[in-house]
C-alpha positions in Angstrom: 14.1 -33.6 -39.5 11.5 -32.4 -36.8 12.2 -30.1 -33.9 12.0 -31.8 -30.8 11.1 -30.3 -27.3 12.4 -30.9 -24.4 10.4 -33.4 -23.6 10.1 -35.0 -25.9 7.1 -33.4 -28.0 7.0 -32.8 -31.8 7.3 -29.1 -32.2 7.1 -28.6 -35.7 7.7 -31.4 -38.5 10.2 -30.5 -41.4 11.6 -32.4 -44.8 14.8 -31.0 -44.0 17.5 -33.3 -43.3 19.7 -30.8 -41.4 18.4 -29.6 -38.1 20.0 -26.4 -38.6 18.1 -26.1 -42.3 14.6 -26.7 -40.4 15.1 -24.4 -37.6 16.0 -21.8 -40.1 13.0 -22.4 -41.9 10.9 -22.9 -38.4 12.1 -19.1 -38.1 11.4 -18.0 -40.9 7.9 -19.0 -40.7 7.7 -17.7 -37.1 7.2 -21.1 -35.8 7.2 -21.8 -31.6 10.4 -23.0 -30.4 9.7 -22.1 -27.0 11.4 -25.2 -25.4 13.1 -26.7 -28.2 15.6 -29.2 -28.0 18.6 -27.9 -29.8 21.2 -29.4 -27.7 24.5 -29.4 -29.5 22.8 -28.1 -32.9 25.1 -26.8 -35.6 23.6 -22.8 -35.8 26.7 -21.4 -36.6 25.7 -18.0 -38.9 21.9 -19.1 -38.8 19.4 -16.2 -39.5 18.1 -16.4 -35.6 16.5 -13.0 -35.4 12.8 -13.1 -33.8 13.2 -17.0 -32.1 11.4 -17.6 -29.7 14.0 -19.7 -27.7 12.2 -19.5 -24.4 12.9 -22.8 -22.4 15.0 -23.6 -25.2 17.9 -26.4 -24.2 21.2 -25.0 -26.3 23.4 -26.7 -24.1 26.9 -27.5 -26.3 25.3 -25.7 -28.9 27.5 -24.0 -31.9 25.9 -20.6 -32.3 29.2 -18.5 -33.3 28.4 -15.9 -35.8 24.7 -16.8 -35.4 22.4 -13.7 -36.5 20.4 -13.1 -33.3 18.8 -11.3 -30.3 20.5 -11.1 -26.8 16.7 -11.0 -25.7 16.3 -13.9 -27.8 19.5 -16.0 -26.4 19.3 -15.3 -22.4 15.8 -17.2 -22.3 16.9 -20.3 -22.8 16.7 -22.6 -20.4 19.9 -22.9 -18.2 20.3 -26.4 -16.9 22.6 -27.9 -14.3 24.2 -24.6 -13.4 27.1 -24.4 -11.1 26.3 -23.1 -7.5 27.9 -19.8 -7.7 26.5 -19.4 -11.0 23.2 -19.8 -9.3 23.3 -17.7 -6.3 25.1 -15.1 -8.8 21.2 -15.4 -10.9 19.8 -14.9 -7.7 21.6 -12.2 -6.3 20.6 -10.2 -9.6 16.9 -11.5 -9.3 16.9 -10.1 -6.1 18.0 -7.0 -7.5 15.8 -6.1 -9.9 12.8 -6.7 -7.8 11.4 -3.7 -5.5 11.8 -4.9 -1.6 14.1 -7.7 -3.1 16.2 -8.0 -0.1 13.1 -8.6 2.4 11.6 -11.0 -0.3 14.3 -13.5 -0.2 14.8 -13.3 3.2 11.1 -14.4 3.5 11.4 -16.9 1.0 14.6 -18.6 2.6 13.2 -18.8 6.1 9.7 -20.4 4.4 11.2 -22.7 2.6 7.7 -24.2 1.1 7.3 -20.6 -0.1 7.6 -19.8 -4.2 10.3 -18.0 -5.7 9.6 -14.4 -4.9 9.4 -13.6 -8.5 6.5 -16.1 -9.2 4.2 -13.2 -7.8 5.4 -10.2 -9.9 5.1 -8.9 -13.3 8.7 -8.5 -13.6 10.9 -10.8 -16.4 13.9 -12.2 -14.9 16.8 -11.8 -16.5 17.5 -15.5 -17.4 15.4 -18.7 -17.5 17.1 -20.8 -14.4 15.9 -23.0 -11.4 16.9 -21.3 -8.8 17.7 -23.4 -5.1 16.5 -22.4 -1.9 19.3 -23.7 0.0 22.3 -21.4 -1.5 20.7 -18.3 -1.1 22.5 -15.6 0.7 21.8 -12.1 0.5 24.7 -10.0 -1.3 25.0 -7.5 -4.1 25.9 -9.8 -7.9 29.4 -9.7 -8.1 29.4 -9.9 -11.8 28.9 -7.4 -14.5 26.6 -8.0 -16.9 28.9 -9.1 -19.7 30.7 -11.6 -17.2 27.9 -13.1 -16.2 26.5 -13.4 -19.6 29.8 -15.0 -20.8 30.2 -17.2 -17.6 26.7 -18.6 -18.4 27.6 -19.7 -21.9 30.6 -20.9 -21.1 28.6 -23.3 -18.2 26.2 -24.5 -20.8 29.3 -25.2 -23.5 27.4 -22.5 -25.6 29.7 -21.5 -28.5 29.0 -17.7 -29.1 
């Protein structure tokens, strides 16, 4: 079974049968699956440690008792997000970043502009597209752990 990405591209070509088998053995060989398209994949107690699941779609998938790094997990791709969900990921965007406040406020009233953090060296916290149109300054009202869980639960993530 091969590993698709996202769109649509061959990402690495396996005789498994299983997808769960050849993303295993993808891992295990330290194979890219930045971007992968693992939507509703069966990775229930799969040896994930050291995935590179950047971009990665895992939307609906079963990853309960999965082996694997919360750095590994929140840079997936998080598609189709809920507004609040959104303007939560930007609230904590804007607080990691030095200056964040007067950042967004610049970005929001130049709408054309890029997202602020498209000129730093900073990581986000999590892989999202973020929209222009909800932001609102305020401190995230989640902790950490909520927002992580609330995020999963969006994406029907089984963790």
């Amino acid at each position: 079974m091969n590993i698709m990405s996202i769109t649509g591209k061959i990402l690495r070509e396996s005789t498994k049968t299983v997808l769960k088998e050849a993303v295993i053995e993808a891992v295990t060989k330290k194979a890219d699956l930045r971007e992968a398209d693992l939507r509703g994949a069966n990775l229930r107690r799969a040896d994930l440690r050291g995935a590179d699941l950047w971009g990665a779609d895992l939307r609906e998938a079963d990853l309960w008792e999965a082996d694997l790094n919360i750095e590994d997990i929140v840079q997936i791709h998080l598609f189709d997000l809920p507004d609040n969900l959104t303007l939560e990921l930007m609230r904590w965007d804007c607080a990691l970043l030095p200056d964040g406040k007067n950042r967004f406020s610049a970005w929001k009233k130049g709408k054309g502009l890029p997202c602020p953090f498209n000129d730093t060296t900073i990581n986000r916290m999590f892989n999202f597209s973020e929209k222009h149109n909800l932001w609102l300054y305020g401190k995230p009202k989640m902790n950490i752990g909520e927002l992580f869980r609330a995020l999963m639960k969006s994406q029907k993530i089984k963790i």
